[in-house]
N, C-alpha and C positions, 0 to 999 in steps of 0.2 A: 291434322289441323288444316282448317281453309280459311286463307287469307282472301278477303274480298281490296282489290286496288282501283279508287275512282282517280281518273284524269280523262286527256282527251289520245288517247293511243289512235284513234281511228279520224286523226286532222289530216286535211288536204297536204301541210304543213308537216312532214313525216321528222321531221327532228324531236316532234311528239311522241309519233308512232317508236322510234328508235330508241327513244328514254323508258318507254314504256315494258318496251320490249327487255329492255338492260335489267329494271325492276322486279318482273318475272323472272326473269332467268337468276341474279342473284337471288331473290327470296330461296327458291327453291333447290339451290345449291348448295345450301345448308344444313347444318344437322338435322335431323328429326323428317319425318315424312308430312310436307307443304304442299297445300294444294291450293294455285294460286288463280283466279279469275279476275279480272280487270273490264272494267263498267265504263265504256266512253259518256261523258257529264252531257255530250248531247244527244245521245240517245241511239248513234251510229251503229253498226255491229259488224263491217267489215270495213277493210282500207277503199277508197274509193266510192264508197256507201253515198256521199254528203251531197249537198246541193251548190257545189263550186261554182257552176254554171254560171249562177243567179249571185252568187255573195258579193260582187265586187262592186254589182247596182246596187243592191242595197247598201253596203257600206259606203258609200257613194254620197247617198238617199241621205244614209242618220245622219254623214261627216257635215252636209249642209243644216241641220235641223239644232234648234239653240238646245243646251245639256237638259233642260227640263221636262221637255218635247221626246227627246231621244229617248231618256228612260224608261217615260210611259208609255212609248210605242213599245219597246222592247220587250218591258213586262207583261206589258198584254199579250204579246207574243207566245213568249216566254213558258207564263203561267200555263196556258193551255196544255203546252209540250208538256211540262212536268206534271200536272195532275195526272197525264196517263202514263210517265215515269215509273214517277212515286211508289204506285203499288207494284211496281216489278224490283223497284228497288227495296222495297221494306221484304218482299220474299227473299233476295239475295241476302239482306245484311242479318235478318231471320237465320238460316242454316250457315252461316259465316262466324268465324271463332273470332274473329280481329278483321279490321278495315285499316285500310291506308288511305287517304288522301296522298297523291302525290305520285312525282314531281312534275313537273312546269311551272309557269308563270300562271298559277291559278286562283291567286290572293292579289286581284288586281280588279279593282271600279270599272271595269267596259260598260259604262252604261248600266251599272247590275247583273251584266251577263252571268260571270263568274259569280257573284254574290248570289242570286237565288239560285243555281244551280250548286254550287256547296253549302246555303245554307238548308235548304231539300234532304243534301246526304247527313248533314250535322244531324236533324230531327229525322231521323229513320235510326241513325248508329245512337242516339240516344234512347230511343224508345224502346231499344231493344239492349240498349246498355251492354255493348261493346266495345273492348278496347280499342282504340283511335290511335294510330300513327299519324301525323302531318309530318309530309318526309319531304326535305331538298327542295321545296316551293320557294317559287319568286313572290314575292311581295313588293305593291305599288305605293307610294307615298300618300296618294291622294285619294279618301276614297270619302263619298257624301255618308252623308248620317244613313240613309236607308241601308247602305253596303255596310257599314260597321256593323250596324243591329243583326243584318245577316250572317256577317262571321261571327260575331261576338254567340253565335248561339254554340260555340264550340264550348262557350261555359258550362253549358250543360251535360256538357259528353264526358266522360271517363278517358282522358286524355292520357296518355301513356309516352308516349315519343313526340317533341318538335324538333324538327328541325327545318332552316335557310339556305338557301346556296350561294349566297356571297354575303359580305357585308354591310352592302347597301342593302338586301333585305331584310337581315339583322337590323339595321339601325330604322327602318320603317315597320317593324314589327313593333319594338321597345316603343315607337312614337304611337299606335295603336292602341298596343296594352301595357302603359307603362306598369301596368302594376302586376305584371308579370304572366304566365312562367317566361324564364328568359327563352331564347328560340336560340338551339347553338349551331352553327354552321358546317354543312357537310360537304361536300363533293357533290357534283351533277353527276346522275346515276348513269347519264348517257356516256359518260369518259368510260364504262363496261364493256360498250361495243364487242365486237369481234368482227376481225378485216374476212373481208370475202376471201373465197379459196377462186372466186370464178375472177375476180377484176382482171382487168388490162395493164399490161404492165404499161407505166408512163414515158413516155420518151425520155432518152438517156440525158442526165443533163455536162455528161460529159464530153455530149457533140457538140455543146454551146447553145442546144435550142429548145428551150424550158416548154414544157408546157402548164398554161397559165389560166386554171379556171375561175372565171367572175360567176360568184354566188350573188345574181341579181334580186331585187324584191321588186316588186312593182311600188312608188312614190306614193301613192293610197294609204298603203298599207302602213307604211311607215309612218307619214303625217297622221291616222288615225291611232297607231298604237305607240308610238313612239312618245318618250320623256322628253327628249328634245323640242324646240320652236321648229317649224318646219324650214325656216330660212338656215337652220344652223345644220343641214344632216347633209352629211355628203354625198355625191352618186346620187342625190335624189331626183336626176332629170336623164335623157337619154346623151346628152351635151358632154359631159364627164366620161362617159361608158366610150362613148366615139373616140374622143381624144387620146383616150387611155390606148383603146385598141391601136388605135394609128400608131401610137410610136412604140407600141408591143409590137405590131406586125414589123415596120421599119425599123425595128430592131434582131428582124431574123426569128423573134417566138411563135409560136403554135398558141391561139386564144382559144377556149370552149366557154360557151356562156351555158350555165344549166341555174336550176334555183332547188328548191326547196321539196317541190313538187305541189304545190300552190298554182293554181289554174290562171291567175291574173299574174304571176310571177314569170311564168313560162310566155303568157303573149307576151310581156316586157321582154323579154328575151331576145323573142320574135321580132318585135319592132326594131330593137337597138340594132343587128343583126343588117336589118334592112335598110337603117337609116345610115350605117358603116359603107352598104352596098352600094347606095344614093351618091357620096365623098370620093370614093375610091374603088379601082378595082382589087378585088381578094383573088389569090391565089388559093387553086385545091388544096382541102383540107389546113389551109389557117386559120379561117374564123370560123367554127362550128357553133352550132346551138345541141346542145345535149337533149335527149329524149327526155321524154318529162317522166321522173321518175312515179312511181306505182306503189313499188313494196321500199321500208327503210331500206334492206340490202339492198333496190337501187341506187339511191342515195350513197350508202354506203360506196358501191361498187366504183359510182361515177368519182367521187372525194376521191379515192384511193386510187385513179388511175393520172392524177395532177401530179406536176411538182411542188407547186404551192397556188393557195389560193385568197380571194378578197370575196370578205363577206357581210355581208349586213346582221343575216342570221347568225341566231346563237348558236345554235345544234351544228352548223356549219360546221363555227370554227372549235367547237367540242370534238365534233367526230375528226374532225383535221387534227385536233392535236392528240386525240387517242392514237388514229392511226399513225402518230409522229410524219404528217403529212405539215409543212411549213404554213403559214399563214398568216395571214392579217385583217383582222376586223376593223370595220366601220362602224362613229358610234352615231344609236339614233336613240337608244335607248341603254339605261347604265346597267342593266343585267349584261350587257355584251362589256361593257368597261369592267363590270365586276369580274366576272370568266377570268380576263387577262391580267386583271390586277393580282387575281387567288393563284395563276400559275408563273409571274413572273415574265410576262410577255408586253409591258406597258412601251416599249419602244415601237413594236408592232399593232399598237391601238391608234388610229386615226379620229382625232378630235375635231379639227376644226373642218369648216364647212367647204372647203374651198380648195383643195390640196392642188395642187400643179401636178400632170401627168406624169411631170419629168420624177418627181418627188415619190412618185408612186412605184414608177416604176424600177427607181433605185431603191425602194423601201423590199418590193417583190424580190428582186435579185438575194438583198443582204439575207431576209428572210430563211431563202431556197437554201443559201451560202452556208448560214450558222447550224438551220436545222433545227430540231428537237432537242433540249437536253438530254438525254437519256438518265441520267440518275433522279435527277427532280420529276421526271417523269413517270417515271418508276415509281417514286414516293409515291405520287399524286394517285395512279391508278391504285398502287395498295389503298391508301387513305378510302378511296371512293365505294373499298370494298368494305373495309371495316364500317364505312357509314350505313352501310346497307345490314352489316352482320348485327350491328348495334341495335339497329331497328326492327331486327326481328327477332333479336331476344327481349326486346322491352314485349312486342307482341306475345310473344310464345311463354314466358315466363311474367306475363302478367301480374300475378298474386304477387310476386316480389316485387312488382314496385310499385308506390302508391302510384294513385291518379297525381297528374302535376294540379297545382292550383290557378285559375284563372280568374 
């Protein structure tokens, strides 16, 4: 059997590529002989493939242009890209037994980004009337009428499996389609991982001197995608990053600043790094900037060589708590609130806009101190698996379940 899986595996942003990877690897872990291919929605075909270079002016460009304006640039874009998609996509979902949608945050209004790029895949997997996973997807509250009409063409598809990955997309799916199927909530397929055999082991934190990786984002990115007002997200300027370090460093720790692998995230890096260098002198080897990771197992490798870390990103602090590596996220958007809400980590979620260094840095400590549960943790990774096994017996075993009704 071949499973066709659309998402974005091949983003600058490898927290994608890392989910994506998780998805394949469970499908095909399973009983029955699975043959799994995965179709990046913008059209990429290796890591590294994209035009990062360039994305950060543009997104720049749209963040000043009123919502109206924005969309129809985008479309017209857009459109062009997937008309020559399109027919590479209808030959895949053509020799393909089943299709998944999923997971990321791909049920989300960017201007219609995601909306005409899944609703493209919706009219191929219907036309060929194959059964449809939507698997572990984030979903956005707010989406214009043209983006509804575009998902809503999942009406049309032979739907077999939903599911959300917290319950803030749960309760924006129900406000969508109230009139059903319900979307039940799974696991982020990325809590799969697997720790590198090559990482670094982390400084001992039994010398007293932690090492403390900031998963920075660049403030762009945030202000443009984020659920939050931008006055309310914290860390959103290099001022915070500074502060922090300073009395990380004056505290005797080891700082790495690394990101995501995101091209405008990594000069953020660069900057705060420099503007730390500007305030004070750094001693060797306490403030680093990490190499900009390439493949997920960098990412992977760099998380797993911390003792704990602060992050904006979701996939950050997913793979952090996979690797029962300590953590703390920043909210800028409620997918990151939801992650910590589903594993029981709400004391470690940073709301408000404003936190005091000092606050943070005794937030870091307690973090490193308590650890990972280990039994709830355990649950969680089980659960993440069986979301995945669930999913691919609705696929595989098709005929026994009706199509859900939408």
């Amino acid at each position: 059997m071949k499973i066709l899986v659309f998402n974005v595996k091949y983003s600058e942003n490898l927290g994608d590529g890392l989910l994506a990877e998780c998805v394949e690897l469970a499908l095909t872990n399973g009983r029955g002989e699975i043959e799994v291919e995965t179709i990046d929605l913008a059209g990429r075909q290796a890591f590294g493939a994209g035009h990062g270079g360039r994305r950060r002016l543009v997104l720049g460009l749209l963040h000043r242009l009123p919502a109206g304006i924005r969309r129809r640039l985008v479309r017209a874009g857009l459109e062009r890209r997937l008309n020559k998609l399109r027919g590479q996509w209808e030959d895949k979902v053509a020799s393909a037994d089943a299709v998944v949608i999923g997971g990321g945050n791909l049920f989300q209004d960017d201007d219609l980004n995601f909306p005409l790029k899944i609703g493209t895949v919706l009219d191929c997997v219907s036309r060929h009337d194959r059964p449809l996973a939507i698997y572990a997807v984030g979903v956005s509250n707010h989406w214009s009428e043209p983006a509804y009409h575009l998902f809503a063409r999942l009406k049309q598809t032979r739907l077999v499996h939903l599911s959300v990955r917290d319950g803030f997309a749960q309760d924006a799916w129900f406000e969508h389609f109230p009139e059903g199927p319900s979307a039940k909530i799974v696991r982020d397929p990325g809590l799969l991982l697997r720790a590198s055999p090559t990482a670094r082991d982390p400084v001992s934190p039994s010398k007293g001197r932690l090492t403390v990786g900031l998963c920075v984002t660049d403030p762009l990115i945030l202000q443009r995608h984020g659920s939050a007002n931008a006055s309310g997200i914290p860390f959103s300027s290099i001022a915070p990053y500074r502060d922090l370090i300073a009395l990380l460093l004056d505290d005797g720790q080891r700082v790495v600043l690394f990101c995501n692998g995101a091209r405008e995230d990594q000069a953020f890096a660069e900057r705060i790094r420099s503007s730390v260098a500007k305030h004070r002198a750094i001693g060797a080897g306490t403030l680093t900037v990490s190499r900009r990771p390439r493949l997920p197992v960098d990412l992977i490798e760099t998380i797993q060589s911390m003792d704990v870390i602060l992050a904006h990103r979701l996939h950050a602090c997913i793979a952090a708590y996979a690797l029962r590596i300590p953590h703390i996220g920043l909210g800028w958007d409620r997918k990151v609130e939801g992650f910590f809400n589903s594993v029981g980590r709400e004391a470690y979620f940073i709301k408000e806009a404003s936190p005091t260094p000092e606050h943070i840095a005794l937030l870091l400590k307690a973090a490193q101190k308590e650890e990972i549960e280990v039994l709830r943790h355990h649950l969680t990774i089980a659960e993440a698996r069986a979301g995945v096994s669930n999913m691919r017996r609705h696929l595989t075993e098709s005929d026994r379940y009706p199509a859900l009704q939408v």
